[in-house]
C-alpha positions, 0 to 999 in steps of 0.5 A: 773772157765774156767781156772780150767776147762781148766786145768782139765787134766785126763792124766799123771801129765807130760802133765799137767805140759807142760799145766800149764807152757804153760799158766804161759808163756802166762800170763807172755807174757800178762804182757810184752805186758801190760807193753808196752801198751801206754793207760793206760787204757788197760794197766791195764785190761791187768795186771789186768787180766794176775793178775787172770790168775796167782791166778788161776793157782796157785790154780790149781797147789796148789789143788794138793799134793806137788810134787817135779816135779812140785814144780820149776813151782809153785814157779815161778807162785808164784814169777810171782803173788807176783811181779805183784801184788806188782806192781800193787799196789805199795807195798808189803802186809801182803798177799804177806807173807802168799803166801811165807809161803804157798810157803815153806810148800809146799817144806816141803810138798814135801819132806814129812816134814810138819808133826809135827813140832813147829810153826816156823816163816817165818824167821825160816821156810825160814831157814829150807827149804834152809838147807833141799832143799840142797838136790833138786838142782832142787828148788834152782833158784826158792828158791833163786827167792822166797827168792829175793821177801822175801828180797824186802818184809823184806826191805820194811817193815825195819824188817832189822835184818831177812833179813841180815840173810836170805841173810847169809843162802842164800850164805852159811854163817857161823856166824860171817860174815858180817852183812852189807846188802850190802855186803851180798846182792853183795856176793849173787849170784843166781844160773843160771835158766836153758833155758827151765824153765817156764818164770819169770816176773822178773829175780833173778839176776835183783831183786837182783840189785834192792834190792842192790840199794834200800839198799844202798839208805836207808843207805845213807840216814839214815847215812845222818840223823844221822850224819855219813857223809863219809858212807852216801856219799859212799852209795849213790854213790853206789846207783847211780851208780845202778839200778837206774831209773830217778825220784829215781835218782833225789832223790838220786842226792839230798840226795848227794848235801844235803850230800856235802853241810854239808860236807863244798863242795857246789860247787859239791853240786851245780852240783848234784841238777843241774842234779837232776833237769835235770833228772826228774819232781819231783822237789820239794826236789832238790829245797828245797835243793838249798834254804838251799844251797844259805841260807848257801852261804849268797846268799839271793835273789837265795834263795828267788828264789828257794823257789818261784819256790818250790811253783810253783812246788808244786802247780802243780799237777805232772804226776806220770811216769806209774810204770814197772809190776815190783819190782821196787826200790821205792817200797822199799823206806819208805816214807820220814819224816820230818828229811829226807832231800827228805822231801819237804812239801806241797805246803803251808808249801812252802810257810810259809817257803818263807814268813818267809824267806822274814820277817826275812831278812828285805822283810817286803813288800814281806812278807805281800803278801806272808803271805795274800796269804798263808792265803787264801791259808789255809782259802780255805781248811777246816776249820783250827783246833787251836790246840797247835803247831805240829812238824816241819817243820811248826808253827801251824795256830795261830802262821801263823796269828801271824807272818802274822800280824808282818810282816803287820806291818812290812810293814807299813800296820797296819790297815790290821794287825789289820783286821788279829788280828780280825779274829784270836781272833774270831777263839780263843775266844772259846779256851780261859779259862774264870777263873784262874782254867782252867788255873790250870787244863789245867797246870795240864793235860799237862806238858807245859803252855797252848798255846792258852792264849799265842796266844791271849795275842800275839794278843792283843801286835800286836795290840797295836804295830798296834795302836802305828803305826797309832798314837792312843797312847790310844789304844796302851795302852789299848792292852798293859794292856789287853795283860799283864793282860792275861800274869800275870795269866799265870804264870809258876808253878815253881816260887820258882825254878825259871821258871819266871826268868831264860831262861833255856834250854828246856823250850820253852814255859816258854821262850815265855812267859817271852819273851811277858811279857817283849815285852809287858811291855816294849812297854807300858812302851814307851808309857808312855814315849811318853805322858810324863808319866815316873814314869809310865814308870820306873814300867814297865821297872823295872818290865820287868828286874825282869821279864826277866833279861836276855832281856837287852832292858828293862835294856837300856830303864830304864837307859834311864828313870832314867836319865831322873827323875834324879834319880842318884845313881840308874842309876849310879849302873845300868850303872856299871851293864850293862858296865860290861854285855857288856864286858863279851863274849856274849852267843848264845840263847840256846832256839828258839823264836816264829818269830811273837816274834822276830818281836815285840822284835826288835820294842822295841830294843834301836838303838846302845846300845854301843853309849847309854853307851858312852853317860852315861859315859859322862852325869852320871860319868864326873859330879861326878868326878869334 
């Protein structure tokens, strides 16, 4: 109010307006000085209140009609709000728009073109103003200022498509001209502002440059995603070699060592992630990207080490850098996803991806620590929700319990595996179906097999491979049957299209299941074969192959049984078989299988396959041939 009463002038228009921009330079001056200001605390009542002078200039000079006088002004003040505001909280909002709408009518207003006319959209507006406004030399630094801001709001919010043709209007373009948004945006050249206009927060030209980096950021970026290698490394050279401040320059040197690394240069990939970790705080994605580095190089243990140290970063809480009362380049950035190689996760997928990593490379002891720690790590949060498995870059928390377990067993410490199996039968019970039509119409709501019963069943095969590791031979047993018991009532729907019998692409959780029932089936079946029960140990091996035929291990393990019963001609045409398998070219697994999976199939896995059916050629065939 006291600033509307401030600027109450009963005069001419002319000292009003000597009034008005002597206050949007003080304002701007304001902002400069809060941008300084090393307290963060007067900082922000400083902007904040430089923030309200603005608003409440610019209800002043709105409460007037149009003039195109005092139009080059309100348009500055309009730019000078929108920037600071957009600074201030980090990003454009559907207000920002409507104050670049309200800026455009009032030039039509001016011109005394706002009477009837469609409802045109920003787009179209924009369009009109600047074809009309040729007329006003006067307006265009403060249009094109406008426009600038209208460019960071479009680019922001991906409504690319406008902004390409806004950028064609603004340097004069017929149709037909380049649609790349950095050519346009290199082409676009602001008119100079003259030295006696009001003061701007932040100049056309400088805007200009920040959208040009911003850009070619974005396209280098989503060039890498998708594939189209040399262009996402042209545009990211050129974002670096832009407006670029420090913690956006750590991620771009990040996307162009994850961009050289595919392109077969790891060297040169190296160099740019030891300058991004030079450059800044936020080391989370230069670190993933040097573990995916040494993954590709074979260099396991450098990896390992990155991954610790990703953990130890993001498990400190980082001190976000005081951002410029400015537009800024990461306030265009989207956020990365999951598919953007910026994507680093939380501190406790950092550290399943170092305890998986640990498993899968034969670190069973580091594994188990890893794996308890990050347990405790989620336990501590809220409570988990058991739900089926979300997208990458994580398995869901049943599985973490699945793979925590393996990898305890791994490293020789059953009993702790089965106090882990405990606690996740506990947190499933509920979730399990009690009868075989919740089966059914958990099949019928969803378009894969239920998760839960496979969880549980993979629980009950954990722990009988625990019972088997503390020699309790009967208990072993016991979670062998409980766990195929679950299985056999799980059953894919497609029986007579074979869903049971063949591992197709696509099908990941009709894999996992066959894949457990052949894990389970076999493991009991060598039970059996250690009290000396090998009839009952052939079912379960015959067994496993119909139901898997493409898991060898039960093939190798019925040979081995059949020779044992003496039963010839079975295992003669048996050996044939797989001596025939083994000289075909092996096939890569077109599906992906569960880890805690991986672990219970290599338990089970005969030592040297090859050795086995040199061995049978000897026993089964030199007999007959005497």
């Amino acid at each position: 109010m006291s600033l509307e009463a401030s600027l109450d002038c009963s005069g001419p228009r002319a000292s009003c307006l000597d009034l008005w921009r002597e206050k949007n330079d003080q304002l701007v001056r304001q902002s400069k000085v809060a941008q300084t200001s090393g307290v963060s605390l007067r900082r922000q009542q400083l902007a904040q209140d430089a923030l309200e002078g603005l608003r409440g200039l610019l209800r002043s000079l709105q409460g007037l009609p149009a003039a195109v006088s005092a139009l080059p002004l309100e348009l500055t003040v309009i730019c000078n709000f929108i920037t600071l505001r957009a600074s201030l909280a980090q990003g454009f909002t559907e207000d920002q728009a409507q104050e670049i709408q309200r800026g455009l009518e009032r030039v039509l207003e001016a011109q005394a073109q706002l009477g009837p006319r469609p409802e045109y959209g920003l787009r179209e507006l924009w369009d009109f103003v600047l074809h009309s406004s040729s007329r006003m030399p006067e307006l265009l630094p403060a249009l094109h200022h406008l426009a600038g801001l209208q460019a960071a709001l479009w680019l922001s919010t991906d409504h690319l498509g406008d902004l390409g043709l806004l950028l064609q209007t603004l340097n004069g373009s017929q149709s037909g001209a380049s649609e790349d948004l950095l050519v346009l945006l290199k082409t676009w050249s602001p008119p100079a502002e003259e030295s006696e206009a009001p003061l701007s927060l932040q100049d056309t030209r400088g805007l200009r440059d920040v959208l040009l980096t911003a850009s070619a950021f974005r396209q280098g970026l989503q060039e890498l995603i998708t594939g189209n290698l040399p262009r996402a490394l042209s545009n990211l050279h050129e974002a670096a070699s832009g407006l670029c401040p420090r913690p956006v320059l750590v991620q771009v040197y990040t996307a162009l060592a994850t961009c050289l690394r595919k392109m077969g240069n790891p060297q040169r990939a190296l160099l740019y992630l030891v300058a991004a970790l030079k450059g800044g705080s936020a080391w989370g994605p230069p670190l993933l990207e040097a573990c995916r580095l040494y993954q590709q190089l074979g260099n396991i243990a450098a990896e390992l080490e990155s991954l610790e140290l990703l953990v130890e970063a993001l498990s400190i809480t980082q001190s976000s850098e005081i951002p410029q009362l400015l537009i800024e380049v990461k306030l265009l950035l989207p956020q990365p996803d999951p598919a953007s190689p910026l994507h680093c996760g939380t501190q406790s997928q950092a550290k399943h991806l170092l305890a998986s990593r640990c498993l899968q490379t034969g670190r069973a002891e580091d594994a188990a620590e890893h794996y308890l720690d990050l347990l405790a790590l989620l336990l501590d949060g809220p409570e988990p929700r058991f739900s089926p498995p979300h997208l990458p870059p994580g398995p869901s928390m049943p599985e973490v319990f699945l793979e925590a377990a393996a990898a305890l067993i791994e490293a020789g410490r059953a009993q702790d595996a089965l106090t882990v199996c405990e606690e996740l039968l506990h947190r499933t019970s509920s979730l399990l179906p009690k009868m075989h039509w919740l089966w059914e119409d958990a099949r019928k709501e969803a378009k894969e097999p239920p998760h839960c019963p496979l969880w549980v069943s993979a629980t009950y095969l954990l722990q009988g491979q625990a019972w088997v590791q503390l020699g309790s031979q009967k208990e072993a047993i016991s979670e062998f049957s409980r766990c195929l018991e679950l299985l056999f009532r799980a059953m894919p729907e497609d029986k007579e299209e074979g869903a049971a019998s063949s591992c197709e692409q696509g099908c990941r959780p009709n894999v996992t299941l066959q894949q457990l029932q052949a894990a389970a089936l076999i493991s009991r079946g060598l039970q059996w074969v250690a009290s000396g029960q090998d009839t009952k140990a052939l079912q379960d091996f015959l067994l496993s192959v119909q139901m898997c035929p493409r898991n060898q291990d039960a093939s190798f393990h019925l040979l081995q049984t059949l020779r044992r019963l003496d039963r010839r001609d079975e295992a003669t045409a048996l050996w044939w078989r797989l001596e025939a398998q083994s000289k075909l070219p092996q096939e890569d697994a077109i599906w992906s299988l569960p880890l805690y999976l991986e672990a219970c199939l290599s338990w089970t896995r005969p030592p040297d396959c090859e050795t086995l059916l040199e061995e049978f050629r000897t026993s089964l065939l030199e007999p007959c041939e005497q």
